[in-house]
TIDODO-138255 format. One line per 8 residues: their letters; for each residue x, y, z of C-alpha. Coordinates in nm, 4 decimals, decimal comma, padded with zeros to 6 digits, m for minus. Last residue first. Layout:
BEGIN
a = X/Y/Z  ...
This chain:
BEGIN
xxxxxxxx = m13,5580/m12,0969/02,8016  m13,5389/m11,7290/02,5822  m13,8509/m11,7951/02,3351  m14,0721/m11,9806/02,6186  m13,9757/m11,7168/02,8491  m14,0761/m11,4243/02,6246  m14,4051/m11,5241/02,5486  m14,5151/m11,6073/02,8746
xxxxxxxx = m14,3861/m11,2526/03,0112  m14,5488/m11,0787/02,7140  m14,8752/m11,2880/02,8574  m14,7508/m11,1079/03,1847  m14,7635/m10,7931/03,0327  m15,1205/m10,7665/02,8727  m15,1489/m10,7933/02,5029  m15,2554/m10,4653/02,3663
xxxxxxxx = m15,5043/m10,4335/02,0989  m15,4114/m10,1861/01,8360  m15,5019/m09,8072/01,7940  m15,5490/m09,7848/02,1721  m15,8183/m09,5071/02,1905  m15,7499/m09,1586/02,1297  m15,6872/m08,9525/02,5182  m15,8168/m08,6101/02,5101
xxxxxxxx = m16,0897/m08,6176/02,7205  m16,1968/m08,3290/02,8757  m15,9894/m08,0009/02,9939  m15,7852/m07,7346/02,8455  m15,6397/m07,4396/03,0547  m15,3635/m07,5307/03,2930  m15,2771/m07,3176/03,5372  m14,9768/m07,2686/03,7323
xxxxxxxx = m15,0886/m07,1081/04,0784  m14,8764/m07,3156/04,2650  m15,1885/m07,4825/04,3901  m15,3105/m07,4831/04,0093  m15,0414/m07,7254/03,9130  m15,1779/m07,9619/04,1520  m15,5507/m07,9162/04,0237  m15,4123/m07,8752/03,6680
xxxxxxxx = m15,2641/m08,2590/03,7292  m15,5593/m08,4481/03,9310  m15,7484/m08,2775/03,6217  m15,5620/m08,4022/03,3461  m15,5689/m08,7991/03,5133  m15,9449/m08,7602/03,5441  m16,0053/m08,6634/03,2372  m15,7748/m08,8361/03,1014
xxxxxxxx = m15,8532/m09,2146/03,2030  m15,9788/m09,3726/02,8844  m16,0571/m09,7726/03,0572  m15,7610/m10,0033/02,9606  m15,8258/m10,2367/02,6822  m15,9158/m10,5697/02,8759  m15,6142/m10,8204/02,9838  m15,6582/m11,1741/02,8988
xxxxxxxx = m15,3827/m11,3179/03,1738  m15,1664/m11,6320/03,0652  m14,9372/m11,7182/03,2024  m14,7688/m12,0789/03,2055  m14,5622/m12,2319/03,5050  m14,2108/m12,3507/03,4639  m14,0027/m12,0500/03,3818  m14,1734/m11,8860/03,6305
xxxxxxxx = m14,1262/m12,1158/03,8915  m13,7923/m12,1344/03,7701  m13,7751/m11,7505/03,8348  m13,9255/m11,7676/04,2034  m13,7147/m12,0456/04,2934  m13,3841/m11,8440/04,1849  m13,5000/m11,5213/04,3886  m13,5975/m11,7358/04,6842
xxxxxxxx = m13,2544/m11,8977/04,6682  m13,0995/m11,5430/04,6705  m13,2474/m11,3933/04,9466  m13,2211/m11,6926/05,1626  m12,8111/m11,6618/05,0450  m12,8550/m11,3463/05,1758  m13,0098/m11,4355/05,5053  m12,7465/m11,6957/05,5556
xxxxxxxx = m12,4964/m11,4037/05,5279  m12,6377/m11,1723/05,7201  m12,6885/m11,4326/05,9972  m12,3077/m11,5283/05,9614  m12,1899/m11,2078/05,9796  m12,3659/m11,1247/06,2959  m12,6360/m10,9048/06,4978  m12,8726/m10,8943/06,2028
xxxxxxxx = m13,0111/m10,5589/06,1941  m12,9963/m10,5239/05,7730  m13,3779/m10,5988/05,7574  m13,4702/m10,7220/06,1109  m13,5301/m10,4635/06,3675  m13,5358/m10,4777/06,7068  m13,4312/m10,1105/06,7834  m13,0812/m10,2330/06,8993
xxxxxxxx = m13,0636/m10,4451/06,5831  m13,0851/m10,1354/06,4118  m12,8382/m09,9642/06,5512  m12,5855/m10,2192/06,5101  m12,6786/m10,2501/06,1411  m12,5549/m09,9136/06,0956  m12,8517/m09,6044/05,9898  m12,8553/m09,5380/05,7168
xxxxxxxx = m12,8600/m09,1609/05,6583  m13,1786/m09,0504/05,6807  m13,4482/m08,9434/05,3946  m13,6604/m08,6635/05,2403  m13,9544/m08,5107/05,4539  m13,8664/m08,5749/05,7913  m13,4662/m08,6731/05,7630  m13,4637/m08,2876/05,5951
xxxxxxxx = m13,3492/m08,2502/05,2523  m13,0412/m08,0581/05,1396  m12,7381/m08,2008/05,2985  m12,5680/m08,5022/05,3020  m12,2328/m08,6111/05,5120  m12,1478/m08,8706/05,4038  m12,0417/m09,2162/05,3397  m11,6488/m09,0417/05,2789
xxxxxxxx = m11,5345/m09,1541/05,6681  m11,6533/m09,4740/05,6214  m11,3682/m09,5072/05,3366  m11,1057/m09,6690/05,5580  m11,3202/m10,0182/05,5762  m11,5540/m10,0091/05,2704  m11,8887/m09,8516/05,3648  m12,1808/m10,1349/05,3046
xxxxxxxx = m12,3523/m10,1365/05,6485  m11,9640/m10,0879/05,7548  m11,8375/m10,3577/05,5261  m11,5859/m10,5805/05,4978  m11,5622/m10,7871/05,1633  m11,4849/m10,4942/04,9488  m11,1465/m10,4031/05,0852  m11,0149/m10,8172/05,0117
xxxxxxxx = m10,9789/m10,7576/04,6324  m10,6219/m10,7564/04,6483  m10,5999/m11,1386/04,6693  m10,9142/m11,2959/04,5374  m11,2372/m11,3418/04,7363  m11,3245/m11,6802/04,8151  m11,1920/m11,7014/05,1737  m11,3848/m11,4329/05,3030
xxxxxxxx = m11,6827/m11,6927/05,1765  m11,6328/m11,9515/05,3326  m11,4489/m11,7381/05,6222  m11,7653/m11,5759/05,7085  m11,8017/m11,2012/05,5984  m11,6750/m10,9484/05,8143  m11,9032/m10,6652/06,0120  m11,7635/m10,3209/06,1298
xxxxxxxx = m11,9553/m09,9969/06,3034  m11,7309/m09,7757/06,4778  m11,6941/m09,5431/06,1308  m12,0766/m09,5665/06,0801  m12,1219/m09,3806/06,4309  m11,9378/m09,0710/06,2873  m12,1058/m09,1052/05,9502  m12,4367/m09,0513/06,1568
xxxxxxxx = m12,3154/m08,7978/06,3579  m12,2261/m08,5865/05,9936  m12,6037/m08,6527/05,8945  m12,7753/m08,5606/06,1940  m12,5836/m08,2129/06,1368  m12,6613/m08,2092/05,8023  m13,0487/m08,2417/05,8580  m13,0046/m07,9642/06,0975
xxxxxxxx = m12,8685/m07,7239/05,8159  m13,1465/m07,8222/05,6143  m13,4131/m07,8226/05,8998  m13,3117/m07,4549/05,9747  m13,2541/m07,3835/05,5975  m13,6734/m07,4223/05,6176  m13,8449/m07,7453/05,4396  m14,1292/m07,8485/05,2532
xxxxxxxx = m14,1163/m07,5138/05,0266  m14,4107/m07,3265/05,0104  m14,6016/m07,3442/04,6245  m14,3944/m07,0590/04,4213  m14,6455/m06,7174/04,3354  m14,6239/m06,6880/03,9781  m14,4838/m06,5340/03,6809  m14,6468/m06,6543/03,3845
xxxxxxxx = m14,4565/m06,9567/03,2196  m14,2194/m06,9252/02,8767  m14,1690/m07,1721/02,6064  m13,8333/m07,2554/02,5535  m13,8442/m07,2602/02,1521  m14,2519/m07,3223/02,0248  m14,2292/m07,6569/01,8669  m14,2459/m07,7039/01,4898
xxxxxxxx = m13,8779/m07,7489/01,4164  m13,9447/m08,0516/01,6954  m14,1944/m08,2285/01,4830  m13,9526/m08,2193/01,1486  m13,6851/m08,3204/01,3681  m13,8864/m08,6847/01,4967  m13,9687/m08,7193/01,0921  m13,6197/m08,7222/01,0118
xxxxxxxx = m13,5382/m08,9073/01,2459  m13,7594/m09,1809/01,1974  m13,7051/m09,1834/00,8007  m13,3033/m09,2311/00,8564  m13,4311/m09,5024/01,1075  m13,6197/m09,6627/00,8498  m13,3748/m09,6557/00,5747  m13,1089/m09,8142/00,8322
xxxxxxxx = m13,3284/m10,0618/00,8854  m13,5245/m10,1648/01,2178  m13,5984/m10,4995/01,1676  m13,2845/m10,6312/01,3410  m13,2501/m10,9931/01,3858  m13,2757/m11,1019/01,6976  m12,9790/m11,4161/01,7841  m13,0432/m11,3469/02,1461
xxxxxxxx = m12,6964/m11,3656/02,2759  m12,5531/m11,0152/02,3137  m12,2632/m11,0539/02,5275  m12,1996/m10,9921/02,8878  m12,0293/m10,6796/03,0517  m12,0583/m10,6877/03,4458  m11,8750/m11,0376/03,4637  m11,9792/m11,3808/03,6314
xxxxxxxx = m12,0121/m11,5350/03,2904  m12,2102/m11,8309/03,3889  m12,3224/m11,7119/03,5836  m12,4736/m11,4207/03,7618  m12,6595/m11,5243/04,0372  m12,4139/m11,7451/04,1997  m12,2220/m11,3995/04,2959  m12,5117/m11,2943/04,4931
xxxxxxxx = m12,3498/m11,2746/04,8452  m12,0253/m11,1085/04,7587  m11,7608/m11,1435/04,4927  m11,6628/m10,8697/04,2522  m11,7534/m10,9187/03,9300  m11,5135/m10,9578/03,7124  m11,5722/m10,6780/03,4538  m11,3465/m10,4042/03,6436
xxxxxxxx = m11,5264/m10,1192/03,7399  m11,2655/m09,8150/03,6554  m11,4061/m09,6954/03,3389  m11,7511/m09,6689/03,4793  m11,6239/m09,4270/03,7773  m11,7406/m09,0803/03,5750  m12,0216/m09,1033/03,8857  m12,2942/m09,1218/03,6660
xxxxxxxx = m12,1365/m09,4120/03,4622  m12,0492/m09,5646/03,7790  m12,4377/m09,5476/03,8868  m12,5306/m09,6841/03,5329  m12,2846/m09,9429/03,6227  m12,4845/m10,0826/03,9191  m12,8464/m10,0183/03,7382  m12,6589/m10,2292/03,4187
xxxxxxxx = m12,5179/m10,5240/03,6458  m12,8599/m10,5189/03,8735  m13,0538/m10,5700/03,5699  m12,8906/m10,8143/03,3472  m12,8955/m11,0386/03,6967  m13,2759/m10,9587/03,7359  m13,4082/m11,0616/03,3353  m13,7219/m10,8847/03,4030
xxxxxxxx = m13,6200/m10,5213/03,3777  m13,8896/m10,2171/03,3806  m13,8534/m09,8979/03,5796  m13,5329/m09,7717/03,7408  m13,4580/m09,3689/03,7812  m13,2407/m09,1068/03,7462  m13,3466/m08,7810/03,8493  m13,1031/m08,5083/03,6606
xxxxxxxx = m13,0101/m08,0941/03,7337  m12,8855/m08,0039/03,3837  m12,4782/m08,0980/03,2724  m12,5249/m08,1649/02,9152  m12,3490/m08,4351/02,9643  m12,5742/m08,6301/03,1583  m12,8336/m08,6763/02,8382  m12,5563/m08,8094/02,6255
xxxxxxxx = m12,4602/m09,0461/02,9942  m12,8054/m09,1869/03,0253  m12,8268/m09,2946/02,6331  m12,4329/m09,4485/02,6370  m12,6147/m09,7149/02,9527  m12,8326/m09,8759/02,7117  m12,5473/m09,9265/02,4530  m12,2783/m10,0218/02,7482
xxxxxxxx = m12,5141/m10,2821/02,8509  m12,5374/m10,4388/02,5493  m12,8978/m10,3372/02,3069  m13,0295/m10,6096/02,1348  m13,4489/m10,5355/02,1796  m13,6921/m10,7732/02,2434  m13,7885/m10,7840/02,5742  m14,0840/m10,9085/02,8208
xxxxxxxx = m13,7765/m11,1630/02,9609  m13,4566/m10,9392/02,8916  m13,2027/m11,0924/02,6712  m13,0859/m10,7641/02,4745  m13,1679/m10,4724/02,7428  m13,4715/m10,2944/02,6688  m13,5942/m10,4127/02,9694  m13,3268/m10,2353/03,1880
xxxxxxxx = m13,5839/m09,9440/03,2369  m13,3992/m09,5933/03,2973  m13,6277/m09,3302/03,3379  m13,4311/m08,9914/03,3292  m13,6387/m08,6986/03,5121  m13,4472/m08,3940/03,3397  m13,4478/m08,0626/03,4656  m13,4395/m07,6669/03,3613
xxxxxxxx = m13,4965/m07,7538/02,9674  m13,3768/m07,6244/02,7020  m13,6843/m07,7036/02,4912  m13,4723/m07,6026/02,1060  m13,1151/m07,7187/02,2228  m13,2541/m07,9955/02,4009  m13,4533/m08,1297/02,1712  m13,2130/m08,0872/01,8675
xxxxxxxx = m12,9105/m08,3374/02,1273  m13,2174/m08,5734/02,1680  m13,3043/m08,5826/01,8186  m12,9283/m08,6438/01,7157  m12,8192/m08,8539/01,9794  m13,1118/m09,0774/02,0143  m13,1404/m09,1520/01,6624  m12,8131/m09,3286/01,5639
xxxxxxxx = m12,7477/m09,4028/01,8771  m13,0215/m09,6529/01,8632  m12,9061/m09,7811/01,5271  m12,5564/m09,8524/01,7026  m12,6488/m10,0332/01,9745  m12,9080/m10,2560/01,8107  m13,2668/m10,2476/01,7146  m13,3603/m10,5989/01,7482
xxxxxxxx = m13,7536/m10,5919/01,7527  m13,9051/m10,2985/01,5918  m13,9220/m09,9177/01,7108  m14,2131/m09,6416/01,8137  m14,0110/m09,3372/01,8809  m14,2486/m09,0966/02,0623  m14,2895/m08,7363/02,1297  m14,4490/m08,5389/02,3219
xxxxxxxx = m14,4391/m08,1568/02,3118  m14,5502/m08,1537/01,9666  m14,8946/m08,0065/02,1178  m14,8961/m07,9374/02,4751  m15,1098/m07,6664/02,4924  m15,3444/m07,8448/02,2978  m15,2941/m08,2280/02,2542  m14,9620/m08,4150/02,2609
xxxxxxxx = m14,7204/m08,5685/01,9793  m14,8978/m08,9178/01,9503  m14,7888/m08,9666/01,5665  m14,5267/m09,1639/01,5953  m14,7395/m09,4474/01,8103  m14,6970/m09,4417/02,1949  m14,9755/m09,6744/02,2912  m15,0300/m10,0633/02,2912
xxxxxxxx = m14,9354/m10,1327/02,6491  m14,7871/m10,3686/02,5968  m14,6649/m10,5160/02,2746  m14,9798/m10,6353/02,0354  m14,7447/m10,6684/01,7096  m14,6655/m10,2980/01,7451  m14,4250/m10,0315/01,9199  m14,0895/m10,1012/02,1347
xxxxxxxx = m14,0181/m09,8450/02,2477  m13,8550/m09,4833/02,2818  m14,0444/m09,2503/02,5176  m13,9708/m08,8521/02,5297  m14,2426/m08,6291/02,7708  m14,1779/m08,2338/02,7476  m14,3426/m08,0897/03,0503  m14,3820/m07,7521/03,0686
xxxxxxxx = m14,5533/m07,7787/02,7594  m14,9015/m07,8994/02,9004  m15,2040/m08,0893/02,7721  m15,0505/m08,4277/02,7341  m14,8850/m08,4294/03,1210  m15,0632/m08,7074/03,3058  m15,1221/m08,9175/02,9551  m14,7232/m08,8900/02,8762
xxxxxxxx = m14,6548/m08,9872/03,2424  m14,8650/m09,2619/03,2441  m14,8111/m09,4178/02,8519  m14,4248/m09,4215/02,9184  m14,3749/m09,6418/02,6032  m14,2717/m10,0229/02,6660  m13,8925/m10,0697/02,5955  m13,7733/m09,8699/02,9117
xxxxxxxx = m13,5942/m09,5684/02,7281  m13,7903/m09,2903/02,8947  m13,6667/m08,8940/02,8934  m13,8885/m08,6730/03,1273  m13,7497/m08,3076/03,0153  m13,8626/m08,0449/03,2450  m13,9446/m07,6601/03,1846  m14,0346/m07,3884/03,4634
xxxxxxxx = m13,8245/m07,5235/03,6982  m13,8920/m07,5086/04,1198  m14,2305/m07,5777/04,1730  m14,2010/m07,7794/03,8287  m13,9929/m08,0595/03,9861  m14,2433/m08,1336/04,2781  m14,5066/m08,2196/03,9909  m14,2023/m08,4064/03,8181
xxxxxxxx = m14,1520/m08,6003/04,1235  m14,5560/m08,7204/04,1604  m14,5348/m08,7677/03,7541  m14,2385/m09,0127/03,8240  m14,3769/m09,1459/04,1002  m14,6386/m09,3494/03,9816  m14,8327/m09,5526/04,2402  m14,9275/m09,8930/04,1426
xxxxxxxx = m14,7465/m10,0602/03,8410  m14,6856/m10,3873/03,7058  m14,8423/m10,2437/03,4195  m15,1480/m10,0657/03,5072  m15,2943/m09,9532/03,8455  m15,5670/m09,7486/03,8063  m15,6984/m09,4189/03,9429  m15,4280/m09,1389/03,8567
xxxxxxxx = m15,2550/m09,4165/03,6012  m14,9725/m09,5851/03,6745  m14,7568/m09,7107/03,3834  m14,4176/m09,5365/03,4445  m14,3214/m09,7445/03,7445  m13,9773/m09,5558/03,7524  m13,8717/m09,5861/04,0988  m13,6684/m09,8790/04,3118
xxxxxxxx = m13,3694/m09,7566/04,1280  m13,3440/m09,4012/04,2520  m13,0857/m09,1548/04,1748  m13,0298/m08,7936/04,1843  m12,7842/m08,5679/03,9909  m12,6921/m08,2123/04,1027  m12,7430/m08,2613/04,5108  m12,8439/m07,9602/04,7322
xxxxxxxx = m12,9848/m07,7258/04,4504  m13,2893/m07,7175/04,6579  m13,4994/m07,8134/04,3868  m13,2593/m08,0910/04,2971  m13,2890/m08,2275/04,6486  m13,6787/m08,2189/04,6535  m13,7042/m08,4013/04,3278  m13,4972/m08,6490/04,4900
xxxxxxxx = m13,7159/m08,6585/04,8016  m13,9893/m08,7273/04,5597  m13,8431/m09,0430/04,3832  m13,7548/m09,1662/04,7364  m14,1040/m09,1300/04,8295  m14,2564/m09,2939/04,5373  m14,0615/m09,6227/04,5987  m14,0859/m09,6064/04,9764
xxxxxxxx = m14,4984/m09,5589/04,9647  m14,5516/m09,7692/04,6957  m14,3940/m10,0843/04,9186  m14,5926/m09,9785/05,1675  m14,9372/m09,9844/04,9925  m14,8420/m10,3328/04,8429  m14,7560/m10,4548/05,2269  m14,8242/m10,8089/05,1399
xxxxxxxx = m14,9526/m10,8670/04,7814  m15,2728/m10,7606/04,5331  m15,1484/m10,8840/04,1601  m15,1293/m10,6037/03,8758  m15,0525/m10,7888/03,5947  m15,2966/m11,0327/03,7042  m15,6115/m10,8100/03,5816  m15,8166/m10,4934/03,5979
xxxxxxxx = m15,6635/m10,3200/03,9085  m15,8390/m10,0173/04,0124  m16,2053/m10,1078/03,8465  m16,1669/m10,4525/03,8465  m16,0309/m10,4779/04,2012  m16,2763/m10,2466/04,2852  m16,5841/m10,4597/04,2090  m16,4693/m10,7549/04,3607
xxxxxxxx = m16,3317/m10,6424/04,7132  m16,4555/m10,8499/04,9307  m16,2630/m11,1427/04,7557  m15,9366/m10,8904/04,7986  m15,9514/m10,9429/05,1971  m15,7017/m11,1983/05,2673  m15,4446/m11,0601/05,0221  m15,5239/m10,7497/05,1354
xxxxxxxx = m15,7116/m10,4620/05,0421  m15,7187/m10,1370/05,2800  m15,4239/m09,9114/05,1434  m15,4499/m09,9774/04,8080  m15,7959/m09,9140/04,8306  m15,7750/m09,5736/04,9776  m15,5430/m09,4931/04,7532  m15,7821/m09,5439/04,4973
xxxxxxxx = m16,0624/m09,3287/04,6328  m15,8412/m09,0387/04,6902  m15,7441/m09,0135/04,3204  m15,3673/m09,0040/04,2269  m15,1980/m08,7205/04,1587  m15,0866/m08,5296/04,4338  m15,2982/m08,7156/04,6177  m14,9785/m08,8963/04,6382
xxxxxxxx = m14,8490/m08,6645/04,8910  m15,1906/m08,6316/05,0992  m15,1234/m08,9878/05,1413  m14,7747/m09,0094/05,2945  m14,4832/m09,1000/05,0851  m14,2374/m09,3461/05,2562  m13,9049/m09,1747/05,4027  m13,6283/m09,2319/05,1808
xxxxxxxx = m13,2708/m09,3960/05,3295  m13,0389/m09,1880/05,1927  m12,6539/m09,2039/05,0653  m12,4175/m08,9025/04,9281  m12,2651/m09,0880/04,6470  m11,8943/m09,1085/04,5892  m11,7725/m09,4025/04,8798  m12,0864/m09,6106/04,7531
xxxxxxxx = m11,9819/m09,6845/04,4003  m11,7196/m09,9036/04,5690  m11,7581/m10,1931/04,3257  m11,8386/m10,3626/04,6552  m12,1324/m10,1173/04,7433  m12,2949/m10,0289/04,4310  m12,2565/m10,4639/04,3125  m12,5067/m10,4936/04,6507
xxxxxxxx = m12,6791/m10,2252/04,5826  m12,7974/m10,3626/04,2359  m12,8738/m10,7019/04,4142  m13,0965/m10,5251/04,6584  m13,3033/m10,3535/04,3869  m13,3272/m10,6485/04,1711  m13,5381/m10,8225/04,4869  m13,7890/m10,6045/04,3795
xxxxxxxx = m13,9088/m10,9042/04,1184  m14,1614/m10,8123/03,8751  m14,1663/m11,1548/03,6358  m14,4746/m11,2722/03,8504  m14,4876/m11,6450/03,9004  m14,4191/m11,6638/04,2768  m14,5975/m11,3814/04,3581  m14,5385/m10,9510/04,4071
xxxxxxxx = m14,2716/m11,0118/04,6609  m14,1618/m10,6931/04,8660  m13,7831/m10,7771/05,0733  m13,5957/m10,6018/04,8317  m13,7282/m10,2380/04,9291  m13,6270/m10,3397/05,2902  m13,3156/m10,1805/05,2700  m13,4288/m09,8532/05,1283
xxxxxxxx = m13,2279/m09,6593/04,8981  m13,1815/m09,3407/04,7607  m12,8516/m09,2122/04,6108  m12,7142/m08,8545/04,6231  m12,4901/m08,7376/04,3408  m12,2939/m08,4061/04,3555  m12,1206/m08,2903/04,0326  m11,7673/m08,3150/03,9724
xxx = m11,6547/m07,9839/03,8361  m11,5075/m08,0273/03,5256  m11,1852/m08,1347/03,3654
């Protein structure tokens, strides 16, 4: 048996709390659930836990334009009728809605995603996580997609400081148009999307024959699929291409983009892949045992997501095999019934239009393109971009953390007896919690090394503590506050869904504007800083070869065909 590798997880506690509207299928509030199953499955005692510290500007800038983020920190939702002009220029539409503390909610999301680039440079953690990330669609100067700030091309920039050669692998079911368009022109970054492609699906990009421009010819690649593909014909071409890629790229990372809405059932969905299907992708690329950032992304169907993010972290952790399918009982438990199990069954009655001829054809095709790329293509010495960090803030960072775990083991909160009394005999452990430690296992929270508290993440901090400061999210001073809170949670989360269910969308959303030159230079000018150049410029982009329905009229769609 091998080495275990070391996995740190990101996570803030108030990531839950961001609400984009009543009758928008994006729904944070995932995030909370899926830590909720991580901590009484007891996924928590094997992961070296953070709380991310948000991004600040000159981080995103990055990538993103100045002017934009600029605007996403100033509008408001009292202020975004002064802002015509830019909302159509930044935003374009309703899938993209202006909401309370937007800016800040980008800021935790994308700084998690970079800490955990950070970590893998450092060689402090083997295998990252972050659920809240993944928002794949952001462009350098437009929001697209449910998406604002995209920190998976902010954490691949970090990513390449360090590794000459990184593997972005996407299996959310709309391509990865923002990260394929940020990196088109390069092979240092190999970009891999499989999607759903055709009959007007969002965002309308990722065809077969999109395989990169210049430099970075052949080194993306798509898999455009049909509606139903299954378990089996997905495996039947991820394996083998994925398995060729890596033997021919070999690649020094992988950024792994995990978007539950290619799970059967899902709301903007169409595909009929189980949980175990979805989550068999993330553990072929795991086994071939290269530093990993695994992220969130898409997922509209929020129970189906917060089971397949919480066993995706047991699959990471070897631990899948020992979550037992009854859920276990805590605050969201009405959430997931009627089965009120991890596993559930395929019920969407999709036939698949994805034959076996045509997958046969696909791969085929997908190996032709990759006997074609150059094998491990090399990079010019250079002069490494400074670290953000010293081994004096690393081994101080370790310190904090080891005090930390020390004041977690005198922290202690019970349920309430309605629902103490709930939980089935022998199952008792994972009702008391030390800010989510199991009692006896407070001791194994920590500690966690690699990144310092300024730059990276904290150890949580107990609920104790926080109340002390005057906090709210996870300070409440009893079990029976927490409690009610979580059953707030939960009722909002339920209202906001029938609302959804109830009230028609539809948003006319305009071709998106051809970004690249802009995108490719906000790239080669971060690239350049570590003296990595890239040489082509202009625009490179083809038009959409098909008009793209927006996301929430996907939404519409999708909850009219699944009730």
């Amino acid at each position: 048996m091998g080495k275990a590798r070391k996995v740190a997880y990101f996570y803030d506690p108030e990531i839950g709390n961001y609400h984009y509207s009543n009758q928008h299928p994006m729904k944070p509030h995932r995030i909370k659930m899926t830590h909720a199953l991580i901590l009484h499955y007891g996924l928590y005692n094997d992961l070296e836990c953070f709380r991310p510290i948000p991004a600040e500007k000159k981080d995103l800038l990055k990538f993103h334009s100045s002017d934009y983020l600029s605007f996403l920190q100033t509008v408001t939702t009292e202020n975004q009728d002064d802002f015509e002009e830019e909302m159509q220029s930044f935003l374009g539409g309703e899938d993209c809605p202006v909401f309370n503390n937007m800016y800040q909610y980008c800021q935790k999301y994308a700084g998690a995603s970079i800490a955990g680039a950070v970590k893998l440079n450092q060689s402090a953690n083997d295998i990252v996580i972050n659920w809240s990330g993944g928002l794949h669609h952001a462009k350098k100067s437009e929001a697209s997609g449910f998406c604002y700030v995209n920190d998976i091309v902010l954490a691949i920039l970090e990513l390449l400081k360090y590794h000459n050669r990184v593997l972005y692998v996407d299996i959310d079911i709309h391509h990865g148009d923002g990260v394929e368009e940020a990196f088109l022109t390069t092979n240092r970054v190999m970009t891999v999307s499989f999607h759903k492609y055709g009959d007007n699906f969002f965002p309308g990009t990722g065809d077969l024959d999109s395989i990169g421009k210049r430099d970075g010819k052949y080194y993306a690649m798509n898999v455009p699929l049909k509606d139903g593909i299954d378990d089996q014909s997905y495996a039947a071409l991820f394996k083998p291409v994925m398995s060729k890629l890596i033997e021919v790229y070999q690649p020094q990372a992988v950024v792994f983009q995990s978007g539950a809405d290619s799970l059967a059932g899902d709301k903007l969905g169409a595909f009929n892949l189980s949980m175990r299907g979805h989550a068999d992708c993330l553990h072929f690329i795991k086994s071939f045992g290269l530093p990993m950032l695994v992220l969130g992304g898409g997922g509209y169907r929020i129970s189906n997501v917060s089971r397949c993010w919480a066993y995706e972290t047991g699959v990471i952790l070897g631990k899948d095999t020992q979550m037992e399918d009854e859920l276990p009982p805590h605050a969201y438990t009405n959430n997931y019934g009627p089965d009120f199990r991890l596993h559930i069954p395929v019920r969407t009655g999709k036939e698949n239009l994805n034959s076996p001829e045509r997958i046969a054809k696909l791969r085929n095709e997908l190996l032709q393109n990759i006997s074609k790329m150059e094998a491990a293509p090399s990079v010019a010495f250079h002069e490494r971009a400074p670290d953000l960090m010293t081994e004096e803030d690393l081994q101080s960072n370790q310190l904090e953390a080891e005090e930390s775990v020390n004041r977690l083991q005198a922290a202690h909160w019970q349920l309430p007896r309605d629902l103490k009394e709930s939980i089935p005999a022998g199952k008792a452990d994972r009702a008391d919690l030390a800010f989510g430690v199991p009692p006896g296992r407070a001791d194994r929270a920590g500690p966690a090394s690699g990144t310092p508290p300024e730059r990276a993440g904290v150890p949580f901090s107990t609920s104790a503590e926080r109340a002390q400061k005057g906090e709210t999210s996870y300070g409440l001073q009893d079990a029976s506050a927490y409690a009610q809170a979580a059953r707030q949670d939960l009722d909002s989360s339920m209202s906001h869904q029938a609302a959804a269910r109830q009230e028609e969308v539809r948003v006319p959303r305009a071709l998106a504007k051809d970004t690249w030159t802009a995108t490719h230079d906000g790239v080669q000018q971060s690239l350049n800083a570590n003296q990595q150049s890239l040489q082509p410029s202009g625009a490179l982009v083809s038009p959409r070869n098909q008009e793209s329905s927006s996301l929430m009229k996907d939404f519409d769609s999708g909850v009219k065909n699944l009730g």
